[in-house]
N, C-alpha and C positions, 0 to 999 in steps of 0.2 A: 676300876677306872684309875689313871693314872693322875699324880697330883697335878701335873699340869695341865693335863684337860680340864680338870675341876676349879682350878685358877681362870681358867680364860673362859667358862661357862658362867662364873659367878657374874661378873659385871653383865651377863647379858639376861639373867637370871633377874638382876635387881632390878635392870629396866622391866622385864617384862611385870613382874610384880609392883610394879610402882603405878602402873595402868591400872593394876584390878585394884591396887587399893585404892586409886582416887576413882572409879568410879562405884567401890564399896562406899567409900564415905560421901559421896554423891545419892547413892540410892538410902541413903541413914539415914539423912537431912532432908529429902524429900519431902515428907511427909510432913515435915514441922514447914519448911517456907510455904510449902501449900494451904499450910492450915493458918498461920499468919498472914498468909494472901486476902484469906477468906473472910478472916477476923477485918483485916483492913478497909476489904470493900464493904461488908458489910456496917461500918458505924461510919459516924460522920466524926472528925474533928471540930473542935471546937472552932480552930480558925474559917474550915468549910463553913461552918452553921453560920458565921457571921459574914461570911461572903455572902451566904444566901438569901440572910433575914437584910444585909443591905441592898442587895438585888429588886429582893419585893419592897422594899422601902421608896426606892427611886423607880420601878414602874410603877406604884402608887401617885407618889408625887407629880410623875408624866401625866397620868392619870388624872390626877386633880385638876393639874392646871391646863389640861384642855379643856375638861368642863367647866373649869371658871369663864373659861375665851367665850366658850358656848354660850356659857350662862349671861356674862354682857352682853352679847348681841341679843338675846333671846329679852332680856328688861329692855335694854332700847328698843327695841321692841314692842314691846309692853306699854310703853311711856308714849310711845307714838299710837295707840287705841289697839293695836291688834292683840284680841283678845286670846290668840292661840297659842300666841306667843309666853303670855302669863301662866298657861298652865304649863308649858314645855320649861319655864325660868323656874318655877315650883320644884317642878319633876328633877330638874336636872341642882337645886340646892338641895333639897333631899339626896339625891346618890353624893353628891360633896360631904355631905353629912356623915351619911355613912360610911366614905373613905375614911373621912378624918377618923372617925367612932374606930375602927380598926387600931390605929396603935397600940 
């Protein structure tokens, strides 16, 4: 081969090698972002965890303060002789009870 052939092959040489090594170092690294992927989704962050425990916190408190709404009408209620009313204003402080009892 003559030198000048081998001069004007090099630049086309280093392109095409420049392909296989970035998708050598692409198939290297695979396996590690995949397994970091995994790691990822599998655990929760801590800022996650607190997104979530204030999520349940405030459909709790939705929760409560509908059944307080309940729970008034259900004692005026009560207060006015209906007696079915008394055991449903019971029922429904007892599960207020037990919301609160969760924190």
């Amino acid at each position: 081969m003559s030198r000048s052939l081998l001069l004007s092959l090099t630049p086309l040489a280093a392109m095409a090698l420049s392909g296989c090594l970035s998708t050598a170092t692409s198939l290297v690294t695979a396996p590690v972002r995949v397994g970091a992927k995994a790691v990822d989704m599998a655990t929760t962050s801590q800022s996650e965890a607190d997104e979530n425990r204030g999520r349940a916190m405030r459909k709790r408190d939705e929760k409560i303060a509908k059944l307080q709404k309940r729970y008034s009408r259900r004692i005026e209620a009560c207060n006015r002789g209906e007696t079915a009313a008394c055991s449903e204003a019971s029922q429904i402080s007892g599960e207020i009870e037990a919301l609160r009892a969760e924190r």
